[in-house]
N, C-alpha and C positions, 0 to 999 in steps of 0.2 A: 917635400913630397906629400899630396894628398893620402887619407887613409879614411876610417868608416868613420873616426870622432870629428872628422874637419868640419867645418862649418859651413852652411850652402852657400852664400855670400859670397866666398870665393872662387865661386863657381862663374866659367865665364858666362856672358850673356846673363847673371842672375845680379848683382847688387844688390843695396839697401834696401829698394822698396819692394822687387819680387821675392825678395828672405822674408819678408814683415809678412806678404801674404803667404807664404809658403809655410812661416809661423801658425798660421792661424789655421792653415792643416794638419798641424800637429809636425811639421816637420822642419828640424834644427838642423839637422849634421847629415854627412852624407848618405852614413846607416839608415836612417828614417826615411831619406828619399829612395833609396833605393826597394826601400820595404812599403813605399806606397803604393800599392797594387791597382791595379785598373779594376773600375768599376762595372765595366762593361767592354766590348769590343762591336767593332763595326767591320765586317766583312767586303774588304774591298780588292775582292780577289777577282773578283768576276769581272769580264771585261766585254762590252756591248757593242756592234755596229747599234749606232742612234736607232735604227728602221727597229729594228729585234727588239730594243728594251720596249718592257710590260709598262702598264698604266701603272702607277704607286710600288715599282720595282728600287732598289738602291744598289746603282752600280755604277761603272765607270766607262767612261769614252774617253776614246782618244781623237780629237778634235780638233781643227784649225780653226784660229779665231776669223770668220770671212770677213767682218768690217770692223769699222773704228768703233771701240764703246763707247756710248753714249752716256752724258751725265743727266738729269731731269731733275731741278729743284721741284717737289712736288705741294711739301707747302714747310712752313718751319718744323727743323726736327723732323720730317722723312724727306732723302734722297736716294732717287734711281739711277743705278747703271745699268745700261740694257745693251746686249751684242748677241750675235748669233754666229754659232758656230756648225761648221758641218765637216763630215769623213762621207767614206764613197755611197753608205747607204741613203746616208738622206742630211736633213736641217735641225737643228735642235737652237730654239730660241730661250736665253739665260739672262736673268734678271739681277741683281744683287741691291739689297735695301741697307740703307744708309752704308754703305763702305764704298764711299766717294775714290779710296786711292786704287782700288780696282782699274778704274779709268786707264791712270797710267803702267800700270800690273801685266796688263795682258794686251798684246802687241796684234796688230793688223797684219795677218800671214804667217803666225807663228802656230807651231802646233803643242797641244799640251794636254795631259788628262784631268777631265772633271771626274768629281766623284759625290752622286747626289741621288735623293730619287726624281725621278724622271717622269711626269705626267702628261696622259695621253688625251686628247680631246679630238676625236676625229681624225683629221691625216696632220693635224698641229703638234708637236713634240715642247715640252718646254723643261727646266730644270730653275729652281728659284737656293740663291744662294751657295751652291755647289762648291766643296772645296775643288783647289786646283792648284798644278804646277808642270812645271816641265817633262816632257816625256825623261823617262832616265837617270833621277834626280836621285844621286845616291843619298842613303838611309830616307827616303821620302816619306808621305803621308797618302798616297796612293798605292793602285796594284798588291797589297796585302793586306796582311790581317794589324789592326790599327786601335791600339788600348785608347778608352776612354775615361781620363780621369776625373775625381771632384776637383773641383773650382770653387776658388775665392777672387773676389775683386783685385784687379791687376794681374792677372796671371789670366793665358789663357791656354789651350790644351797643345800646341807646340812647342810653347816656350816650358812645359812640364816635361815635352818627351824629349826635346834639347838636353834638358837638365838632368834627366834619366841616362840618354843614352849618353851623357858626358861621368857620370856618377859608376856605370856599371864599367867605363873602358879605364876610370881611375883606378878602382877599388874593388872592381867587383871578384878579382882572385884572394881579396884577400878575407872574403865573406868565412866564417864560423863554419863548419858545417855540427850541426850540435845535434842532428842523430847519429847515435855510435853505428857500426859500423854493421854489428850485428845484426842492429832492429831496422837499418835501411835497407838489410839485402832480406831478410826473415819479408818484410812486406812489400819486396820488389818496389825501390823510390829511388828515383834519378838523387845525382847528385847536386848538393846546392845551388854548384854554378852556373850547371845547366837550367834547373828550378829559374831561377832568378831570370835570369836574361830572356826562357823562354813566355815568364809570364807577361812582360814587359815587351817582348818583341817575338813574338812567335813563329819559327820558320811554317806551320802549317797548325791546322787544326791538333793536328794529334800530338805534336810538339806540346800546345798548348794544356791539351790534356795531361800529359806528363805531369808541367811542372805544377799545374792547380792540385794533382793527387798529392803530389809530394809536399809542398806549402798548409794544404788541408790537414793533413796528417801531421806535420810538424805542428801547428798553431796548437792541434787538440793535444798534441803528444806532451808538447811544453807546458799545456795549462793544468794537464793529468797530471806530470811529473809533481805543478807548484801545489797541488790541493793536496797532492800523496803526502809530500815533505812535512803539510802541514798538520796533515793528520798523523802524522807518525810522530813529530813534535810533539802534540798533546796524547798521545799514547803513551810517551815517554814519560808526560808529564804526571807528579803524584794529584790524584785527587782526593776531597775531602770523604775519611773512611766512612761507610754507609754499614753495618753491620747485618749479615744476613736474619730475614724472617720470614716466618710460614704465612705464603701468601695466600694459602685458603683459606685461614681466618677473614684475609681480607673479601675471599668470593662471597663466603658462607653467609657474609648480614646481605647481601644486596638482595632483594626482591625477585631479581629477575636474573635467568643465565647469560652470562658475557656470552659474545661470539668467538668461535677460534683465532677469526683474526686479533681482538682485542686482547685476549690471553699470550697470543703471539708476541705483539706489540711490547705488552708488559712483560714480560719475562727479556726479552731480547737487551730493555732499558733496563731492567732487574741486573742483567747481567753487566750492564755497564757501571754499575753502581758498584758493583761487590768485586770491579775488578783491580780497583786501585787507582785507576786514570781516571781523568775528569772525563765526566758523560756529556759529549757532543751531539745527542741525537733529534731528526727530526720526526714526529707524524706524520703519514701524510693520508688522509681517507676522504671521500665522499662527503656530498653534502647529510647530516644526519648516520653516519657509521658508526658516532659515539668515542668518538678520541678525547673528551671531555672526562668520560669513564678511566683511561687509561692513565689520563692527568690523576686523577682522584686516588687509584690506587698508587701509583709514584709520592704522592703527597701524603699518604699513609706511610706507606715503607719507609720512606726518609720519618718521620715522624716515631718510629719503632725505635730507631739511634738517636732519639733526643735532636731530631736537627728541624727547624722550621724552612717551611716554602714560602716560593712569592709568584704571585701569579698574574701577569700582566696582559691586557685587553684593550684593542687599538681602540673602545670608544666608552661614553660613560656608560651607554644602555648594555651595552654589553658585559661589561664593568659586571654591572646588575645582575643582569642573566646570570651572568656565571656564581656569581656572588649566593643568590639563591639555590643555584644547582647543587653547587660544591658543597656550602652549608647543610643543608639536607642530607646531603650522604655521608660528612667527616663528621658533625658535630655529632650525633646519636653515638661515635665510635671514639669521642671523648678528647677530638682535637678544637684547641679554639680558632675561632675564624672570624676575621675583621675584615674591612674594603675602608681604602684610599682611595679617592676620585677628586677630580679638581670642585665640582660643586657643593660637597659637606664646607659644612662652616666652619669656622677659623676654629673654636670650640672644639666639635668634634673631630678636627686633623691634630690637633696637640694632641687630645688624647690617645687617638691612634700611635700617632708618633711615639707617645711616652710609651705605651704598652706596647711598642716592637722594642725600642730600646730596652726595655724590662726584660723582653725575652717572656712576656704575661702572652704572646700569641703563638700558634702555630701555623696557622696558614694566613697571608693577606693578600685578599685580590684590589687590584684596582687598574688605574690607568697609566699614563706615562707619570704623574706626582708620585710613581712609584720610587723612581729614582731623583725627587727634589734631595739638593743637595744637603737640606736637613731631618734626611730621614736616615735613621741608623739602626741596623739592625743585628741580632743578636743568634749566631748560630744558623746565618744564612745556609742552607747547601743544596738547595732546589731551585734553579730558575723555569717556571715553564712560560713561554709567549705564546698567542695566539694571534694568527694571521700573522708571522716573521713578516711576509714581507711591502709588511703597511707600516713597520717601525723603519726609522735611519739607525744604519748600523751603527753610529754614534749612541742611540737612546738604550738598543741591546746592552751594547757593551757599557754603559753607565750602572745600570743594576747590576749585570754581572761585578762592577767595581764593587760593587755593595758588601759582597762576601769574600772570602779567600778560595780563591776561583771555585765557587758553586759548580754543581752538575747543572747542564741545559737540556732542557724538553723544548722544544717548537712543533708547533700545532700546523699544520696548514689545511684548510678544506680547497683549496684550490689545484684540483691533480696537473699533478707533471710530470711525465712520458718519464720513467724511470733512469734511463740512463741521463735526460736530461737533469733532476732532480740531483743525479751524483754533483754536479756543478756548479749549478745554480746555489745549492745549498753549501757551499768550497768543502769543508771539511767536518759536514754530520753525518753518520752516520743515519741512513734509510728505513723507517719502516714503513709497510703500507699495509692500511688495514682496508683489504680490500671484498667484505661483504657485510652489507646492513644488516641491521638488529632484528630479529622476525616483527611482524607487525607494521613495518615501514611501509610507508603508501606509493604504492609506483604512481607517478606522474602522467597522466596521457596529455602527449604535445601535438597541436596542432599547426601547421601553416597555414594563412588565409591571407586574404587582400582585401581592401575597404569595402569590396560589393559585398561581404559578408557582414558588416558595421551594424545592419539593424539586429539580425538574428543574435549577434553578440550582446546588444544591449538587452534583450530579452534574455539570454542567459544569464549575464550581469541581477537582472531583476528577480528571474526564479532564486536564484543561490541565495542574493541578500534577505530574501520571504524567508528563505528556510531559517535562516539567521545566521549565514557564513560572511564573512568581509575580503575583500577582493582589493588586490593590489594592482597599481597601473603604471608601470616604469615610462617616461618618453627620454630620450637622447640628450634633451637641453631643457634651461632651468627657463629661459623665457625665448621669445622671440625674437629670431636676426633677420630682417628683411635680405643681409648682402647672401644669406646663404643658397644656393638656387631651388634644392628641392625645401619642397614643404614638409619642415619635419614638425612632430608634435614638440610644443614645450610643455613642461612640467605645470606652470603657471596657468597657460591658455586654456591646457585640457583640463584640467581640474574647474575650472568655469565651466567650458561646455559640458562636463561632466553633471556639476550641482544644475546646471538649467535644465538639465537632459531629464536627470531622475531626483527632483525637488524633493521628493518626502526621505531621501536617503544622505545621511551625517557624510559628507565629501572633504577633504583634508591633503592638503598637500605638504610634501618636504623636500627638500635640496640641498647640494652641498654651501650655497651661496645663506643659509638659512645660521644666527649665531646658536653656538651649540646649545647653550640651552633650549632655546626656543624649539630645536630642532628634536632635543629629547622628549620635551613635552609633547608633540604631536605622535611623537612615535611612543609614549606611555601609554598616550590615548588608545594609538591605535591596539596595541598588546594589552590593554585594558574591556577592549570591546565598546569603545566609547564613540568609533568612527567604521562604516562601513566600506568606504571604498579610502583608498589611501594611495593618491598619486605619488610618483615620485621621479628622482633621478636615482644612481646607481647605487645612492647612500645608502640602499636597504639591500645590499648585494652580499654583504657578508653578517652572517650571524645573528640578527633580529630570532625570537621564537614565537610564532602566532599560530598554534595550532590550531583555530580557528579560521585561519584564512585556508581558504581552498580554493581560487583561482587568480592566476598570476598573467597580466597581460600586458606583453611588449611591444608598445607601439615601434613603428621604424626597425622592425627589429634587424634588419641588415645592414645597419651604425652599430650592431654588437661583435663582439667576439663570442668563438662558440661556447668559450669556458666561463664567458662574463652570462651570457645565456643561462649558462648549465645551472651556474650561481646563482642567479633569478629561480629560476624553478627550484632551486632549493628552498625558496621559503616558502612554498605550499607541500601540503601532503607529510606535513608533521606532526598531524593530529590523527582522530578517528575516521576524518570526513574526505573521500573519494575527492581527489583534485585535480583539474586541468591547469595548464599553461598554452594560451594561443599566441602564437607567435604573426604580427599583423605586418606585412610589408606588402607596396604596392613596387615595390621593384624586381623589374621581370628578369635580370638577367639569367643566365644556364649557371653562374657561377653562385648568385645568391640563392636561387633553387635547390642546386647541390647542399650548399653549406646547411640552410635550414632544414634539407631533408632527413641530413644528420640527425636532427635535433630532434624530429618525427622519429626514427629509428629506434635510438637507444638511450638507456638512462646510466649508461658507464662515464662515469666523468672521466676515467684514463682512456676510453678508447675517444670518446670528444676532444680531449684533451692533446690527444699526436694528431687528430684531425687539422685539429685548429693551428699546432706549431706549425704542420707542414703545409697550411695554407695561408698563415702571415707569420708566420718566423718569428725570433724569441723579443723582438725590441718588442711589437705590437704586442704579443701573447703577453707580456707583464704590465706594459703602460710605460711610461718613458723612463727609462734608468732604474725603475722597482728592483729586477732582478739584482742586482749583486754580480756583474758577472763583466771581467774587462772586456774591452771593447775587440770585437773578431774582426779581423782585417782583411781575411779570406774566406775561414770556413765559414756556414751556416748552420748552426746548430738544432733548426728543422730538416734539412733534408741531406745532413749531412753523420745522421744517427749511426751508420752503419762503420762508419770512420771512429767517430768519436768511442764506440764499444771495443775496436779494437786498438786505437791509439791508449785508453785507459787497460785492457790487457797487458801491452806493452808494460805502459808506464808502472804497473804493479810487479810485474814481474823487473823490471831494472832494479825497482825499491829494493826490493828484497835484497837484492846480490848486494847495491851499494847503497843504505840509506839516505846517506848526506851527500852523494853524486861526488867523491871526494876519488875516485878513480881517475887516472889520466884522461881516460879515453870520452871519460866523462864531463871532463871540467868545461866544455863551452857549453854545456846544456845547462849545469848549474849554472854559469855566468850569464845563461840565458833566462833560467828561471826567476835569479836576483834579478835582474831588470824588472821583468814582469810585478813583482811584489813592489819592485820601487815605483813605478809607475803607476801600478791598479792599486795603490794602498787604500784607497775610502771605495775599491768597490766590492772588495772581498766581503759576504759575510762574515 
């Protein structure tokens, strides 16, 4: 007897070659198929006299086929079947392209429902490729509401709903339900079996509503459950003792007054340090809020208990940057500071090396050579990363090997919509340091389109006279004819740029550029050595040019609002008044909106729920960056309102049962193991 472990293969109408494709959907056993959810639906509820259907309507007639279908070889590799059918209102003439067995499919004098959209040209009706089948045809693919799934090669969306609807009358009672009982009636949720079958075959709209709220909520419930588990784990867990110390000494040498978010920040991670358990916490602030400050005091305080940090920097120039920063403020306060970077010389990395081995350092920043596997180091208990999520969780968790589970700091300038942040980030705890340093230069953004191109390069000219340098972002590194709009390349425009304004030092860089090469133009440019400084997106996180004060985005409707927001971060970091024009000649209502955004406000959190709940979380990070298993139902842009109280739930169950080891509980554990077996490399 069939059950959820069985295998699809044995599934009738499926074999050997539709499993291999069914494989390649991620789906083995019958569990998997039945938890493959439609991508979409098509409403084929609506039913048409031919006369009444609208021009570019999609609906359904019920139709007598009046003559023979015709076959038309048209030339190699396309054939037509052409027949026309009509009911009492009128004629409707149907086409079908290359599916030759139509021909014999649909009979002369029979009646049956098409279901297509229906195009109108004058008093002519026609419909091109239309599904269809018998009037009455039990469990059919007409007359209701009809899931659309993804597809792989061999398989097509019948032989999926075959498979489905053979999957749910096997096994589908004997489906988990793995919300307790309590928190499915607390948030009014149908029960699994109905979830299931109605997502899959929906007696009506509202059916289907049901089971999407129910499904929605489990996904987030189950995911909240596995990040709780894991952060209670490491709660549990002893961390390395950090001994309390008076952190006013540490305000008292700075120059300047922290902000209250940043004092926030630090104390919250202060407190994770002196609690016993290992500190899992993230930063998360604005372009320029000074989370670098908040590393600096952590890197103090550990340093009070004799313990040294490591501080890791997704690039070399940044490396740098920090390297410079950090040095300035610890060394005066009698900590030593060194940097590992892949470009020091063989020379100068021994030495490094020797003096972390020695336990001769207190703080080392550098890049990923931070965790070569011959660097050893002495009295590790600070990890801080910057930009998390430009490392592979593999190269984290290598340094973290470094020590005997160290505390972690992670930096991110990239905001993210708070409740989203609890997930994305699995199990760090939150801070957001959510206002800038006084002095910080607001940004004025502008939208324009090319007919503004001359007045731009006149302002380009006044600013470089005064003596400021100007950054040029384009979409792509060079030119692709297959692409159809004309977008700027990185390469082309930095020519028209040097022809444009000849007496001004023009410079371009890209991700396609070898790093070195790549450093050196960007030294230049932080140097003051290069006025205009083309680019692609490589300059999007961390660079510091206080001297640049305008930042201009070609194409800027190939961005995201947060990849945006991130550009205008690197102007107006200095003393000098700075714009950001955002240049697109694409008109639509939806790219107006978006960049209107960008004209409004300088909140990278309010940009930031903008932009998820206008391309949702895959786009918002870039492919697979986030950390986060793959959602099968919900959406974690517009589906915020769920996820804050699926995570309520999920806190309060913690509490009562930490290790889910209660009866009523044990299919949601055996649901959460799954989840960690399967999403193991996407956890942060």
């Amino acid at each position: 007897m069939a059950d959820l472990t069985t295998d699809v293969r044995y599934i009738k109408g499926i074999g050997e070659k539709k499993a291999l494709a069914l494989h390649k959907l991620g789906v083995f056993t019958l569990y998997d198929l039945i938890s493959f959810f439609p991508r979409k639906y098509d409403d084929r509820t609506q039913y048409r006299p031919i006369a009444q259907a609208m021009d570019g309507e999609s609906v359904c007639i019920r139709a007598v086929v009046a003559d023979t279908p015709r076959l038309a070889h048209i030339r190699r590799g396309m054939d037509l079947v052409k027949l026309r059918a009509v009911d009492d209102s009128g004629i409707v003439d149907i086409t079908y392209f290359n599916q030759s067995y139509v021909k014999d499919n649909l009979q002369r004098g029979e009646s049956y429902v098409f279901f297509g959209r229906m195009e109108v040209k004058g008093s002519r009706r026609s419909m091109v490729n239309p599904v269809y089948e018998q009037e009455g045809k039990e469990n059919g693919v007409t007359g209701r509401i009809v899931p659309i799934y993804r597809m792989s090669a061999g398989l097509n969306q019948r032989a999926i709903l075959q498979a489905v609807r053979q999957g749910l009358d096997l096994c589908g009672d004997q489906l988990p339900d793995v919300l307790p009982e309590r928190v499915r009636s607390a948030c009014e949720l149908v029960q699994a079996r109905y979830a299931y079958e109605n997502i899959h075959f929906p007696a009506d709209f509202g059916a289907l509503e049901l089971a999407r709220r129910r499904l929605i909520f489990e996904e987030l419930f189950v995911l909240a459950c596995a990040l709780g588990r894991m952060r209670g784990e490491r709660v549990r867990e002893g961390g390395i003792p950090i001994a309390e110390a008076a952190l006013d000494d540490f305000w008292k040498t700075l120059p300047f007054s922290p902000t209250g978010a940043q004092r926030r920040a630090v104390e919250q991670a202060v407190n994770d340090l002196k609690s016993g358990a290992v500190m899992n916490r993230l930063v998360q602030g604005d372009v320029g809020s000074g989370k670098t400050l908040v590393a600096a005091a952590l890197i103090w305080y550990v340093h009070q208990s004799g313990k040294m940090s490591a501080f890791m920097a997704p690039t070399e120039i940044l490396a740098e940057q920090h390297y410079h920063t950090l040095s300035g403020m610890l060394t005066p306060l009698g900590l030593r500071v060194g940097k590992l970077t892949g470009a020091m010389s063989a020379k100068e990395k021994r030495e490094v090396k020797s003096a972390l081995k020695n336990g001769e350092l207190d703080l080392i920043i550098g890049t990923h050579a931070l965790f070569s596997q011959d660097v050893e180091y002495q009295n590790l208990a600070l990890v801080v990363t910057d930009e998390q999520h430009r490392f592979g969780v593999g190269q984290r968790s290598a340094l973290i090997g470094k020590g005997r589970k160290p505390h972690v700091l992670v930096m991110s300038a990239t905001p993210i919509p708070r409740t989203l942040a609890l997930i994305i980030y699995g199990d760090l705890d939150v801070s957001v340091i959510d206002e800038l340093p006084p002095g910080r230069q607001k940004v004025d953004t502008f939208a324009v389109n090319e007919s503004y191109r001359q007045r731009l390069n006149g302002f380009v000219e006044k600013l470089c006279a005064e003596g400021r340098q100007v950054f040029v972002v384009c979409p792509m590194v060079e030119e692709n004819e297959e692409l159809p709009t004309p977008l700027k390349s990185a390469e082309e425009h930095a020519k028209e740029l040097a022809a444009a304004f000849p007496h001004l030092r023009v410079a371009c860089v890209h991700g396609k550029m070898k790093p070195k090469d790549k450093d050196a133009v960007m030294s230049a440019f932080v140097a003051g050595e290069t006025d205009i400084l083309v680019s692609t997106t490589v300059i999007e996180v961390g660079v510091d040019v206080p001297n640049a004060a305008l930042m201009i985005v070609e194409n800027a409707e190939r961005f995201g609002l947060s990849q945006l927001h991130q550009l205008r971060g690197r102007v107006g970091r200095g003393q000098h008044k700075s714009w950001c024009i955002l240049v697109s000649d694409a008109d639509t209502e939806e790219v107006k909106a978006r960049l209107s955004i960008m004209t409004k406000t300088n909140d990278g959190f309010r940009i930031s729920e903008e932009d998820l709940r206008l391309r949702g979380p895959g786009d918002f990070f870039g492919a697979r960056q986030h950390g986060l298993p793959a959602m099968h139902v919900a959406d974690l842009g517009a589906d915020a309102q769920t996820l804050q109280r699926a995570q309520a739930e999920a806190t309060k169950l913690l509490a009562d049962d930490p290790g889910l080891n209660k009866t009523e509980n044990r299919p949601l554990r055996e649901r959460v193991e799954r989840l960690f077996s399967e999403s193991a490399d996407s956890f942060n």
